[in-house]
C-alpha positions as CSV (number, residue, x, y, z in Angstrom):
1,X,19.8,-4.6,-28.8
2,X,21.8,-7.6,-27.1
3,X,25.5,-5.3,-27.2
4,X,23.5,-2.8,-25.8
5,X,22.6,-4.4,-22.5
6,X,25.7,-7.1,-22.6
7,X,27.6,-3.6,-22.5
8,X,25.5,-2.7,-19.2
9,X,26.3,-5.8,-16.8
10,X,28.3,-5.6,-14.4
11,X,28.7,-7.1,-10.7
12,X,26.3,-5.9,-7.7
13,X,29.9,-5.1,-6.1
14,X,31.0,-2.8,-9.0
15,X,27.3,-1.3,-9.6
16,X,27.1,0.0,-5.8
17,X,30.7,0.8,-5.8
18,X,29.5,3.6,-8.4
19,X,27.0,5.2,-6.1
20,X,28.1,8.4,-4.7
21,X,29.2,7.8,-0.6
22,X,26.5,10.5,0.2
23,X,23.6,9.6,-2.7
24,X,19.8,9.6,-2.3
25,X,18.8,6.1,-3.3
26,X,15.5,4.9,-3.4
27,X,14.4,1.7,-3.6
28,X,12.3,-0.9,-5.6
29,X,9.0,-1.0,-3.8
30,X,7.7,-3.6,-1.3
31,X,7.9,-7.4,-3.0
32,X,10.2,-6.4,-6.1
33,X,12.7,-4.9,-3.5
34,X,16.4,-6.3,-5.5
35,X,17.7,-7.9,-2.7
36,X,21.2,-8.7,-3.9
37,X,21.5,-4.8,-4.7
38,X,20.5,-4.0,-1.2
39,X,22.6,-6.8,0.3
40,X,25.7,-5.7,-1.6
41,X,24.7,-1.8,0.0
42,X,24.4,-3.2,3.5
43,X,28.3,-4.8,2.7
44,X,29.3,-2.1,1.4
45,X,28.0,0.4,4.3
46,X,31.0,1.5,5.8
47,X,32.3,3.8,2.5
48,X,29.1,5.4,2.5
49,X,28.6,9.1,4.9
50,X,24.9,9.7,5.1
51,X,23.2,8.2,2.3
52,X,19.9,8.3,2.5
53,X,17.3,5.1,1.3
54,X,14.0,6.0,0.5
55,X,11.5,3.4,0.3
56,X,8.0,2.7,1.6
57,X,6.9,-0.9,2.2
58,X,10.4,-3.1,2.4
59,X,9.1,-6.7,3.3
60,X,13.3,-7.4,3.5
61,X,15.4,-7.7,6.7
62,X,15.9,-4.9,8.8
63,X,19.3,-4.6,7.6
64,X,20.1,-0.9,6.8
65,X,19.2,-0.1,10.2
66,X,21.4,-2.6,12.2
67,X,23.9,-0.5,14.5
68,X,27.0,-0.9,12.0
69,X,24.8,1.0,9.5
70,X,23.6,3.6,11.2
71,X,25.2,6.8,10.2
72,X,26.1,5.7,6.9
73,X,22.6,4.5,5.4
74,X,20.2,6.4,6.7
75,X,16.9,4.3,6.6
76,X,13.8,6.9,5.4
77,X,10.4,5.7,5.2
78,X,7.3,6.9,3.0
79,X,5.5,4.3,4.8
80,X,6.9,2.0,8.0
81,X,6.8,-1.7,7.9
82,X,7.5,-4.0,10.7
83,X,11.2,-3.9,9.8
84,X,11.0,-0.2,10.1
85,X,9.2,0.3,13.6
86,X,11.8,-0.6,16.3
87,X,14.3,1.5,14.4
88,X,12.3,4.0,14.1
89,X,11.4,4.7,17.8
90,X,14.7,4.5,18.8
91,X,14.9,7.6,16.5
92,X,17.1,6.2,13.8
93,X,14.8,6.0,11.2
94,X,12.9,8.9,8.6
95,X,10.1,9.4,7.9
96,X,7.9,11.5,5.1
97,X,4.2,12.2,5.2
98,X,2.7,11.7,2.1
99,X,-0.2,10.8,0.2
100,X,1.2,7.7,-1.6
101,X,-0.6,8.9,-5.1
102,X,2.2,12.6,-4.9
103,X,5.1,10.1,-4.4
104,X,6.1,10.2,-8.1
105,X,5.3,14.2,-7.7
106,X,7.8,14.3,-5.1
107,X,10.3,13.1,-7.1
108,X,9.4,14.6,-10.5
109,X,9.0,18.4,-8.6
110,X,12.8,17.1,-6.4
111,X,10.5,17.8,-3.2
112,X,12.5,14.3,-2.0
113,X,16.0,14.0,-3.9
114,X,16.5,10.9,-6.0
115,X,19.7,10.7,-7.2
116,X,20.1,6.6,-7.7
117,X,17.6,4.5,-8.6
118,X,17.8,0.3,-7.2
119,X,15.2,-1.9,-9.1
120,X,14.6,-4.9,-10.1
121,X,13.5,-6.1,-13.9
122,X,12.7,-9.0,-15.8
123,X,15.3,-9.9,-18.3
124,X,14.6,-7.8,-21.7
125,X,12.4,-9.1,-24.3
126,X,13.4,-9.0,-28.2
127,X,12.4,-5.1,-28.4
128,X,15.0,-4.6,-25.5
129,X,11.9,-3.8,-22.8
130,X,12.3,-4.9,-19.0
131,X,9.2,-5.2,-17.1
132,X,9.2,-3.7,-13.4
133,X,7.1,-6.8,-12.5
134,X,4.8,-6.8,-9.2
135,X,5.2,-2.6,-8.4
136,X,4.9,0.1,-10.5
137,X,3.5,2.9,-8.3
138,X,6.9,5.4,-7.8
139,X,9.0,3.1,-9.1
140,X,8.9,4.3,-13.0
141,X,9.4,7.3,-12.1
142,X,12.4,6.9,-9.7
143,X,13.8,5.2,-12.9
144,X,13.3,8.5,-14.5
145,X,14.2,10.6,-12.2
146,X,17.9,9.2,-11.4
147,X,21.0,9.8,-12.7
148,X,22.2,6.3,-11.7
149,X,19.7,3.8,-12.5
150,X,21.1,0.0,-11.6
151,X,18.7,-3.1,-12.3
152,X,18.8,-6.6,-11.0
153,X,17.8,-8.7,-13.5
154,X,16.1,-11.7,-12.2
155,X,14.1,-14.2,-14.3
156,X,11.5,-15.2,-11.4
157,X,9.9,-11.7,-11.7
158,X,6.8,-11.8,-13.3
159,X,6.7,-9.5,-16.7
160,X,3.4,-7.5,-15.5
161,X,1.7,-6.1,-18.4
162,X,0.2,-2.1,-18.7
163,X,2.5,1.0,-17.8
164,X,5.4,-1.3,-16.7
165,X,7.8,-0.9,-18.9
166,X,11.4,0.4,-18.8
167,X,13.8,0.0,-22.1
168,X,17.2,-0.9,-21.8
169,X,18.6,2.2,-22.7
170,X,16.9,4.3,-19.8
171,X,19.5,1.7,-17.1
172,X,22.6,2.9,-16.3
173,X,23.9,-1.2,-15.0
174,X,22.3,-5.0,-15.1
175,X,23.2,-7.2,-12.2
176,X,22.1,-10.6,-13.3
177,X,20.7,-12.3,-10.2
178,X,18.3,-14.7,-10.2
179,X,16.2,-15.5,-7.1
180,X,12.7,-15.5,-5.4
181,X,11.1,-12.3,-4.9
182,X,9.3,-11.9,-1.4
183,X,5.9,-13.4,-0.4
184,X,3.4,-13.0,1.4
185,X,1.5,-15.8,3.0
186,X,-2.7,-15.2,3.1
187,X,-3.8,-14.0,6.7
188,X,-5.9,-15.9,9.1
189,X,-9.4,-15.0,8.9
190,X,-11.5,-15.3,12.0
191,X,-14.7,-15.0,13.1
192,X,-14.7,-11.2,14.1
193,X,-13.3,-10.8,10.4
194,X,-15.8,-13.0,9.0
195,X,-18.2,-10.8,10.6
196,X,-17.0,-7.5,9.1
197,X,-16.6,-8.9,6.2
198,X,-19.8,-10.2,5.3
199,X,-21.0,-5.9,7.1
200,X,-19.3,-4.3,4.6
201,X,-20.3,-7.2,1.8
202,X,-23.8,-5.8,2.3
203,X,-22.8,-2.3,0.7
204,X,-21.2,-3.5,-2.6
205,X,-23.7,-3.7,-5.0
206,X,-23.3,-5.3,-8.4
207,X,-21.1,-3.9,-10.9
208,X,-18.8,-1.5,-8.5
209,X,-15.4,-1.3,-8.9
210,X,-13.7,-2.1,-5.9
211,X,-10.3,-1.1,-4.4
212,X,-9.1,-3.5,-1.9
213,X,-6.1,-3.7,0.7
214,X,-4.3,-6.7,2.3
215,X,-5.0,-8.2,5.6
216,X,-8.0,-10.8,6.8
217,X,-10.9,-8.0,6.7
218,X,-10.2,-7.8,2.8
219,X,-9.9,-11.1,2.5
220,X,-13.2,-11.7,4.5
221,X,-15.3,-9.5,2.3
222,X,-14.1,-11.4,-0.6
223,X,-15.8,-14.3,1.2
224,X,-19.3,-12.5,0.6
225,X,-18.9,-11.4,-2.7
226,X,-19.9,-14.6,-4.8
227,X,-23.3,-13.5,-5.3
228,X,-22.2,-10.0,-6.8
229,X,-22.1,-10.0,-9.9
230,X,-20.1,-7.8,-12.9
231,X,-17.3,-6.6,-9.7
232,X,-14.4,-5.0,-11.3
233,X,-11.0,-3.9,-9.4
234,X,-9.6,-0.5,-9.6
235,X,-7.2,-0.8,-6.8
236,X,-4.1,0.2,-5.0
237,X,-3.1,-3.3,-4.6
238,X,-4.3,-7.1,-4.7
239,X,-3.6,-9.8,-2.6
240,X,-4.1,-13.8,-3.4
241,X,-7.8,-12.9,-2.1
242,X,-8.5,-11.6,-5.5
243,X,-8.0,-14.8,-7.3
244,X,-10.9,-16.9,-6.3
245,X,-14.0,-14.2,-7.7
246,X,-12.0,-13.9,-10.8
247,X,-11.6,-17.6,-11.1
248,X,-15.5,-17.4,-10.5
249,X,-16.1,-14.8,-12.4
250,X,-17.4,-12.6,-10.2
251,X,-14.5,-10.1,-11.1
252,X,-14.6,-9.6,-14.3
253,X,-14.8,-6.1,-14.9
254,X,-17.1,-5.7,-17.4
255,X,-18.9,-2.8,-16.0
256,X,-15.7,-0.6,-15.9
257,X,-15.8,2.8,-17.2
258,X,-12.0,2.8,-17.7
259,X,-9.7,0.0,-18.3
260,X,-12.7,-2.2,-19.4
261,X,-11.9,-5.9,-18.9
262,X,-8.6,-5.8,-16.9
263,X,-7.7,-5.2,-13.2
264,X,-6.1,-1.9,-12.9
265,X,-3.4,-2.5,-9.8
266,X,0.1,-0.1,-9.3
267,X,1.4,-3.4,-7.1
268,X,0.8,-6.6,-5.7
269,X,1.8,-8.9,-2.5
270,X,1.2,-12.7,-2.0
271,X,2.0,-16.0,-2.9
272,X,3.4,-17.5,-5.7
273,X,0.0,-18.4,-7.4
274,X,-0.9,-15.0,-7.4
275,X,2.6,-13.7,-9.0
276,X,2.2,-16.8,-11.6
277,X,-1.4,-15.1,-12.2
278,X,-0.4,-11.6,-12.9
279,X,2.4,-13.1,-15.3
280,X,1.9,-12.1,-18.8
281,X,-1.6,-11.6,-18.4
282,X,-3.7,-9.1,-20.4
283,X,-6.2,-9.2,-17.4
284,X,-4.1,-7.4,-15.0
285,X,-2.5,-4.1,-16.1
286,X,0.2,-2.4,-13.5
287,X,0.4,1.5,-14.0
288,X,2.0,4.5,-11.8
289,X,0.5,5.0,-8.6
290,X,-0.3,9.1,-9.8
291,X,-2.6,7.5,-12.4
292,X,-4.1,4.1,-10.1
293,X,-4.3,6.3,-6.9
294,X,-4.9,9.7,-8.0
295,X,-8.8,10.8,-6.2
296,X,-9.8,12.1,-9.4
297,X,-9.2,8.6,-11.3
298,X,-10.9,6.8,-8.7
299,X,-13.7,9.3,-9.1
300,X,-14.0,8.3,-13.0
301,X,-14.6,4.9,-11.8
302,X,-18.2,2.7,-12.4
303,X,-19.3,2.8,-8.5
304,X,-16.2,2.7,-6.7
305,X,-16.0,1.1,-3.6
306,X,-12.7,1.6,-1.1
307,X,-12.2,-0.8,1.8
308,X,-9.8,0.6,4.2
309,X,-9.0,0.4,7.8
310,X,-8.1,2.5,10.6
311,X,-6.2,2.2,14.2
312,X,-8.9,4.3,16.3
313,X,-11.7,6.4,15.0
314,X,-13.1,9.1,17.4
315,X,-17.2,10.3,17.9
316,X,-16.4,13.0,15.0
317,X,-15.5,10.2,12.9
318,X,-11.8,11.5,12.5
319,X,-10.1,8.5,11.5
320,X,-6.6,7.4,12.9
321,X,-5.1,4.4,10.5
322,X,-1.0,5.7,10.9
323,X,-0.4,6.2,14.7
324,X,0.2,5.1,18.0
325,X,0.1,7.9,19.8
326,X,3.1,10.0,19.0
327,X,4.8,7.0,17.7
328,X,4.8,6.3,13.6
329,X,3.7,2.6,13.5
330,X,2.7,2.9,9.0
331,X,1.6,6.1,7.0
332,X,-1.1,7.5,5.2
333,X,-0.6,4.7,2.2
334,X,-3.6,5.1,-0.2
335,X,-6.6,5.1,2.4
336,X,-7.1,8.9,1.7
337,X,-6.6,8.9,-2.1
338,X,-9.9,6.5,-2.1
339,X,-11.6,7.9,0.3
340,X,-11.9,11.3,-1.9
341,X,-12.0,9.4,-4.9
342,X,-14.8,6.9,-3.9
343,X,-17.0,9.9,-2.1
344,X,-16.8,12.3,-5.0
345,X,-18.0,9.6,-7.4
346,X,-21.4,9.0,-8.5
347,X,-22.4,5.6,-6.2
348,X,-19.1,5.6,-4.8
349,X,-18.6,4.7,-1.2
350,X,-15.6,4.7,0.9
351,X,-15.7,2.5,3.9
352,X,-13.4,2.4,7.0
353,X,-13.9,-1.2,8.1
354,X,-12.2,-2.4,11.5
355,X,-12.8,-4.4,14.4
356,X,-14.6,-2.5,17.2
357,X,-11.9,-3.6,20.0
358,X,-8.4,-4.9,20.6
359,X,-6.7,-7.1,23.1
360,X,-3.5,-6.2,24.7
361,X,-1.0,-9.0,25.3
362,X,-1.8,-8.7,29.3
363,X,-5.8,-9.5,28.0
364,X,-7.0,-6.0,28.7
365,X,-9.8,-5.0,26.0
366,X,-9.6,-2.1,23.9
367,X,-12.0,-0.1,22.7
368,X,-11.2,1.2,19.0
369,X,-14.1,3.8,19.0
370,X,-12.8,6.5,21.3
371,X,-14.2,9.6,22.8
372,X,-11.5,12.1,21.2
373,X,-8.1,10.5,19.3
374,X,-4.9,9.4,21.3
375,X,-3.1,12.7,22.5
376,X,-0.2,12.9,19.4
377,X,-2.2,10.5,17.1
378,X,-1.9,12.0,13.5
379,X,-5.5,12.1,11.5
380,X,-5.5,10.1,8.9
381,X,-8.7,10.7,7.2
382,X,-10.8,13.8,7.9
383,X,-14.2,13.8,9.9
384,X,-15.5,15.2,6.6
385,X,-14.1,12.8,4.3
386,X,-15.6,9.4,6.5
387,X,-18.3,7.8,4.8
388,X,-19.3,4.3,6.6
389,X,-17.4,3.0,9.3
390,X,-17.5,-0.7,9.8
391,X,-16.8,-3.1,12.7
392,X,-18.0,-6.8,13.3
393,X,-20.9,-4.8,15.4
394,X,-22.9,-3.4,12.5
395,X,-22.4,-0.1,10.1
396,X,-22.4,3.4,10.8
397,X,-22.8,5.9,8.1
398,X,-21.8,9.7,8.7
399,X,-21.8,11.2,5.2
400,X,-24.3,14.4,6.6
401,X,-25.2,13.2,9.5
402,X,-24.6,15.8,12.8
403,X,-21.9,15.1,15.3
404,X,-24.8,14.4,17.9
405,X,-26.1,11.7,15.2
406,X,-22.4,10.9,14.1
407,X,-21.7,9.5,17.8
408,X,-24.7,7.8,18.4
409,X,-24.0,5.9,14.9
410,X,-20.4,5.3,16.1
411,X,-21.6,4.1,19.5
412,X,-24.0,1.7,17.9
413,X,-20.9,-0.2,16.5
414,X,-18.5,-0.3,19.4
415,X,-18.1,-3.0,21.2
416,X,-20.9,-3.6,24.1
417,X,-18.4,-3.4,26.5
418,X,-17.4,0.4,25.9
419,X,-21.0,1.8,24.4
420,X,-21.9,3.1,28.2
421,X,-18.9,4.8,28.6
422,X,-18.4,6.2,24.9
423,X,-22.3,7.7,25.6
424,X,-21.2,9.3,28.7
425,X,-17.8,10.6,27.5
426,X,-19.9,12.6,24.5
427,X,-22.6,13.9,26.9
428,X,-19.7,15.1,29.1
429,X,-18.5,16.5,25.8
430,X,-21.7,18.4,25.1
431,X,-22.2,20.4,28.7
């Protein structure tokens, strides 16, 4: 098994110098981005005509859409990050809606072309296995998909255990380069988050199985959960927030009606405790996104529970979480995967959770309840899909509930400053 993968390293120079100048390449996802393959890509830019690089979180430099690039690397986004944004509204950067649970679809069914595949492994084990460490989701089946499949192999990745695994013989070319992969520090959590938090606390009863994102509002509910008992995580992702009810155990899954006993994640962010926790540990299983994310999974679940957030939500309850305006700012991620999946399921709930106002950077107050959506906003999550809508304010639930009685809910959590207005604006709405 060793002559076989000693016969497969090469250079990250000579492995990109392979990829055709005009390729689809699509790259490791978010935290387990290889960033000596991308850097040698970026150096090597000016031989390349067009080449498109698919992604959807990068948490990397900016670097593919720096002016010397553009034109050769074409930057194309499932989702947009913060590296992705400012590119992006100047109009040099892609982007693909999707439902992040069809990504590996898309690829399988060549709806987006995948022709080279840039991950990053742990070294093989004695079987000649790699593990795709941290992210899963599309990544397996990119792997599958290409016809040019390079690996950095990097001994700081942690060897995740579940659906992770790639053999030695499916990799075209091993770059052996050894460095950090990205983290992600924990948010701030505030009072206002504290506040939502410990709202949508109140609707997790004991023994759900909760799906989680990353930011201080799913870190804050954490903070009210260690009085739950039997919690178990079916979830796109976890952050270092995780840790503390597992520790507890408060998380332990025991009440899970699949995948009894261990988390079930398709990729993880955060710190370095939380990669040294999901090392080699039979508690945590990483599997494709189709299978983690897919509604009708998450509908098999013991009492599901999906914490999401959103960037406006109007009277009808249509939720916003992708858009400002006409302008891109993320994508539709997994929010709408767990919204069906937790609302078709037997004591599921799916629960938009945000705070009820913004402040612009001149101090002007925001309301995040709005009359009707932002002219050009994208809907993320249908008006018949919301369940509970969350802000520091209270809950709101509109699962069969009228529009009259939908906007008076909605109303009821806004921020006191705007309720007046948002009243009016629906009676207005009504003559």
């Amino acid at each position: 098994m060793s002559d076989l993968y000693n016969g497969k390293l090469t250079t990250a120079e000579e492995a990109i110098g392979k990829i055709g100048k005009s390729a689809h390449i699509w790259l490791h996802h978010c935290a387990m981005e290889p960033q000596a393959l991308v850097r040698e890509l970026v150096r090597q830019h000016a031989r390349f005509d067009g080449a498109r690089v698919y992604h959807m979180v990068r948490l990397g430099k900016p670097d593919i859409t720096e002016p010397e690039c553009r034109g050769h690397l074409i930057d194309t986004g499932l989702f947009l990050g913060g590296n992705s944004r400012a590119a992006y509204a100047e109009g040099v950067v892609d982007f693909v809606p999707n439902f992040f649970h069809e990504s590996p679809s898309l690829l399988r069914r060549g709806l987006v072309p995948c022709e080279v595949a840039l991950i990053q492994v742990t070294p093989p084990d004695a079987n000649g296995y790699v593990s795709l460490g941290v992210s899963v989701d599309y990544a397996l089946q990119a792997a599958r998909t290409a016809s040019l499949v390079v690996a950095q192999v990097n001994r700081r990745v942690p060897r995740t255990l579940g659906e992770s695994f790639l053999h030695v013989s499916e990799i075209d070319w091993f770059v052996e380069a050894d460095e950090d992969i990205y983290l992600l520090n924990p948010p701030k959590i505030g009072d206002e988050e504290k506040a939502i938090g410990s709202n949508c606390a109140e609707l997790i009863e004991d023994g759900s199985t909760l799906q989680l994102g990353i930011g201080g509002i799913p870190d804050a509910v954490m903070l009210f959960l260690e009085t739950k008992k039997d919690l178990g995580i079916h979830s796109e992702m976890i952050s270092d927030g995780t840790l503390a009810l597992f520790e507890k155990g408060v998380i332990n899954n025991s009440k899970k009606s699949e995948n009894r006993g261990r988390m079930t994640i398709t990729f993880c962010m955060g710190t370095e405790r939380l990669y040294a926790f999901v090392n080699d540990n039979p508690a945590v299983e990483v599997r494709p996104v189709d299978y983690v994310n897919h509604p009708v999974t998450v509908m098999r679940q013991h009492k599901p529970i999906g914490v999401n957030s959103a960037i406006e939500v109007d009277l009808m309850g249509q939720v916003n979480a992708e858009t400002m305006g006409y302008r891109q700012f993320s994508g539709t991620g997994g929010q709408v995967d767990f919204v069906r999946g937790c609302s078709m399921a037997e004591g599921g709930k799916a629960i938009i959770a945000m705070p009820s106002s913004t402040v612009k950077k001149d101090g002007t107050r925001l309301s995040k309840i709005v009359p009707i959506l932002t002219e050009g906003a994208g809907v993320t999550t249908l008006r018949t899909d919301v369940d509970y809508v969350v802000t520091e304010q209270g809950v709101a639930q509109l699962k069969g509930k009228t529009l009259r009685q939908r906007a008076q809910e909605l109303i009821a959590v806004a921020h006191p400053d705007f309720r007046a207005s948002l009243a009016e604006d629906f009676k207005k709405r009504l003559v």
